[in-house]
C-alpha positions as CSV (number, residue, x, y, z in Angstrom):
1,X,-8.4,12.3,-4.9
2,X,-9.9,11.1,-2.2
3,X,-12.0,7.6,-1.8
4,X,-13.8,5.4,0.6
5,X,-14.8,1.3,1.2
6,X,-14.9,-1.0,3.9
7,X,-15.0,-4.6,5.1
8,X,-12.2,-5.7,3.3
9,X,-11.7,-8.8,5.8
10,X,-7.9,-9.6,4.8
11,X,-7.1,-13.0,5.7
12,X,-10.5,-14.2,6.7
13,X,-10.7,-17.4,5.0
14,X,-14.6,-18.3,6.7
15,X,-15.8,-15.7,4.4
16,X,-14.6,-17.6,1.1
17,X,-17.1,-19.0,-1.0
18,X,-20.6,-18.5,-2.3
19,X,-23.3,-17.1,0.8
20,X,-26.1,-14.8,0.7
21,X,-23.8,-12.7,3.6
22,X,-20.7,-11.8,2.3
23,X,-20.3,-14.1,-0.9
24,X,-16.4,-14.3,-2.2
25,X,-15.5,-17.0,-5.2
26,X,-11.5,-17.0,-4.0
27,X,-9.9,-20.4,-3.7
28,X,-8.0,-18.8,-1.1
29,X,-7.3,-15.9,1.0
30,X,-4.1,-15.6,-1.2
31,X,-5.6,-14.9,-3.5
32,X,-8.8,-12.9,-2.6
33,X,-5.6,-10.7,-0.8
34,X,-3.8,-10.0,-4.1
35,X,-7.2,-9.4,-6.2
36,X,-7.7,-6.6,-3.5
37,X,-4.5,-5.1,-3.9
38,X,-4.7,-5.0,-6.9
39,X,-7.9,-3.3,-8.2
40,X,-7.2,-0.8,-5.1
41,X,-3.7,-0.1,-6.6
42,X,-5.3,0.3,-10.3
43,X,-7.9,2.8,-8.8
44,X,-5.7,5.0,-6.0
45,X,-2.6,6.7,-6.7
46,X,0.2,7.1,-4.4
47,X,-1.0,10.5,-2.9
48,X,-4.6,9.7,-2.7
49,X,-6.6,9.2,0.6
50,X,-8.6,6.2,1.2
51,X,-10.9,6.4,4.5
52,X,-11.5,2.6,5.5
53,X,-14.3,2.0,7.0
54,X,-13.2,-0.6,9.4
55,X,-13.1,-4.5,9.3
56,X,-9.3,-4.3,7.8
57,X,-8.6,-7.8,8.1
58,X,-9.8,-11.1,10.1
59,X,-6.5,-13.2,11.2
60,X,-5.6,-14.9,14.0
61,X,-2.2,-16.6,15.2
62,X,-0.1,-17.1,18.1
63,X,1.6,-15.2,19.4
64,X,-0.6,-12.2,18.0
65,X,2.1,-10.0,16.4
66,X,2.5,-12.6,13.6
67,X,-0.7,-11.5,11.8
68,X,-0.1,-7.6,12.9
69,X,3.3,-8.1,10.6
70,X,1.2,-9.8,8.0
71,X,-1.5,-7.5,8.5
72,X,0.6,-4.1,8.2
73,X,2.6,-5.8,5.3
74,X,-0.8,-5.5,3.1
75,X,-1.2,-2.5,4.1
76,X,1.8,-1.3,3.2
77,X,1.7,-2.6,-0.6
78,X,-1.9,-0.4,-1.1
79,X,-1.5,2.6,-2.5
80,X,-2.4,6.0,-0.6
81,X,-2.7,7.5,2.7
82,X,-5.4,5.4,5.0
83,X,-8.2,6.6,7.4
84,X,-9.1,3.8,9.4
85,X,-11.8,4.3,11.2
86,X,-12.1,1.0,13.8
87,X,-14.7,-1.7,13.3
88,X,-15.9,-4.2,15.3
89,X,-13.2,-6.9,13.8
90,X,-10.1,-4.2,14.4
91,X,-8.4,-4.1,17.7
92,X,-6.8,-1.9,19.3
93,X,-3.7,-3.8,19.6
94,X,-3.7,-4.3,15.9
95,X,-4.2,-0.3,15.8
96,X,-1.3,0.3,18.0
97,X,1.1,-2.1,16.4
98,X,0.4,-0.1,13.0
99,X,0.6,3.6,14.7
100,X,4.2,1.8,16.3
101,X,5.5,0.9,12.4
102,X,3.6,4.0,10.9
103,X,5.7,6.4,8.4
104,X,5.3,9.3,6.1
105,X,4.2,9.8,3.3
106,X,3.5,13.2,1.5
107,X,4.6,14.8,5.0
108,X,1.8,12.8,6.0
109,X,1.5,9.3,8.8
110,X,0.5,6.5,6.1
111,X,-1.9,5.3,8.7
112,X,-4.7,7.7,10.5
113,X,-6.7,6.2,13.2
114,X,-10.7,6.7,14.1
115,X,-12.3,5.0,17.1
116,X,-15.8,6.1,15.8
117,X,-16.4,8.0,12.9
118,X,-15.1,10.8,10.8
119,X,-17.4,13.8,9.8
120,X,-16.7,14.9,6.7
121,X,-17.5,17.8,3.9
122,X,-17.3,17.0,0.5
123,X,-18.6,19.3,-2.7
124,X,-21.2,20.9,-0.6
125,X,-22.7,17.8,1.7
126,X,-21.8,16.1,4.9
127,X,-20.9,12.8,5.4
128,X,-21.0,11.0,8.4
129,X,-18.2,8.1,7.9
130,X,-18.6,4.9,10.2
131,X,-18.3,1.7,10.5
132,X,-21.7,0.7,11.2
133,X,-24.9,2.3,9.6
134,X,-26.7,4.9,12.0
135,X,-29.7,6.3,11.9
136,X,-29.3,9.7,11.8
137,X,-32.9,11.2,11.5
138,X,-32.6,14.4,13.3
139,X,-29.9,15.4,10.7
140,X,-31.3,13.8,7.5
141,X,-29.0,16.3,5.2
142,X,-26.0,14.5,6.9
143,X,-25.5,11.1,4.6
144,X,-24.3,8.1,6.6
145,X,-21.5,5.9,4.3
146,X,-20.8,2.8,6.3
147,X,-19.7,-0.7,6.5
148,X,-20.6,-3.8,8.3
149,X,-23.5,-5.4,7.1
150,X,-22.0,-6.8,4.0
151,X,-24.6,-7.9,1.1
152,X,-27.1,-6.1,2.9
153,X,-28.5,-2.5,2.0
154,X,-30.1,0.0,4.8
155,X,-33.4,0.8,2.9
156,X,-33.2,4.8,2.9
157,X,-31.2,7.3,0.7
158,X,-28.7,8.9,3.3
159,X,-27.5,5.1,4.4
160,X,-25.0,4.2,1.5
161,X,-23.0,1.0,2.3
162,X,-19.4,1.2,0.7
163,X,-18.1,-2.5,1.8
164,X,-16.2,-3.8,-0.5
165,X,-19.3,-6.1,-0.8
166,X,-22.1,-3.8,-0.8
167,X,-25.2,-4.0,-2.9
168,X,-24.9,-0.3,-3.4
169,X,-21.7,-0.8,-6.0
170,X,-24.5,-2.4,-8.3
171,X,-25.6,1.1,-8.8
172,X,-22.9,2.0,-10.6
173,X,-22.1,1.7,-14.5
174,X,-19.3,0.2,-14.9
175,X,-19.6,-2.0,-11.7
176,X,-16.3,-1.5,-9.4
177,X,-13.8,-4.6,-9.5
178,X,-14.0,-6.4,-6.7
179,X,-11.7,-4.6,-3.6
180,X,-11.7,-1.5,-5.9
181,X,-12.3,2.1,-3.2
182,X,-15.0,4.4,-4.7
183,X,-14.8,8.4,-5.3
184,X,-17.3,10.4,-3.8
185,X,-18.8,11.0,-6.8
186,X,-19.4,7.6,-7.1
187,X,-21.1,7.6,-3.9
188,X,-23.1,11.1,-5.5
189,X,-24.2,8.6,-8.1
190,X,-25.2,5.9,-5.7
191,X,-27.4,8.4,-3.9
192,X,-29.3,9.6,-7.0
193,X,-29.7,5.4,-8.2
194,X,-30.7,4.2,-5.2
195,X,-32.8,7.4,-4.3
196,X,-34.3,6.3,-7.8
197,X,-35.0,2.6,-6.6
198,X,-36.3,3.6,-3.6
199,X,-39.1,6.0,-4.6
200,X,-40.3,3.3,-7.1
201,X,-40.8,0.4,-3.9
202,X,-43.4,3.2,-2.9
């Protein structure tokens, strides 16, 4: 199968805590770190595709390579091959540390790497897979799933926010665990609920 979220800010302990932005009730990033793990691990198999869509972790140290090994170490215990398409907290040196320690899996690199976006066809619609939400009005059959703004929710039907954090997972019955990637018929569902909403603000 394959899935999609973003903004799962490993390690960023600024974020902990109760905020209209990006609110997270972890005691620590230990622990925010494992709860991630695992509800992704309950939801993806092994040979399952996950397309991240940037903002993998925040963590600093010196010298910088500590929290690349720490960083690639969580990756390595979440189940399924990742598309990582770069967000504005990624670096590139982060990037090229895990394409230097990547490995195979299903004849497959374990890591896949996106410095914008990744255009994608799925049971008969396009998506348009970034990190930040565009606007994409010339080409409104193309529906934009994005990242980046956290608790916050682009008011139109063809911008679906799949952060880890997103308004948008309220659309959906039951309500993903906290971490937990969506299918893309999850996001189908989010489309026709918030499609829903949105006609009845008019």
């Amino acid at each position: 199968m394959q899935f999609v979220t973003s903004d799962t800010h490993f390690f960023h302990s600024d974020l902990l805590g109760i905020d209209k932005f990006a609110p997270r009730p972890f005691p620590d990033v230990a622990t925010m770190n494992q709860t991630i793990i695992d509800n992704w691990n309950n939801r993806v198999g092994e040979h399952d595709i996950v397309y991240h869509l940037g903002d993998i972790a925040l963590y600093f140290t010196r010298p910088p390579r500590k929290s690349y090994e720490a960083v690639y170490k969580v990756l390595c215990q979440l189940n399924g091959r990742l598309e990582l398409v770069k967000g504005n907290h990624d670096s590139r040196a982060l990037f090229k540390y895990l394409a230097a320690h990547n490995f195979m899996v299903d004849g497959h690199p374990k890591f896949t790497f996106h410095d914008v976006g990744i255009l994608l066809k799925y049971d008969h619609r396009q998506y348009y897979l970034t990190h930040y939400p565009m606007m994409l009005g010339s080409a409104p059959q193309i529906v934009n799933l994005h990242g980046h703004i956290h608790h916050y929710s682009v008011p139109t039907k063809e911008n679906i926010n799949v952060g880890v954090d997103a308004p948008e997972m309220a659309f959906l019955r039951p309500q993903p665990a906290f971490g937990t990637p969506i299918s893309f018929s999850e996001v189908e569902e989010i489309i026709t609920a918030k499609t829903a909403a949105l006609a009845k603000q008019k």
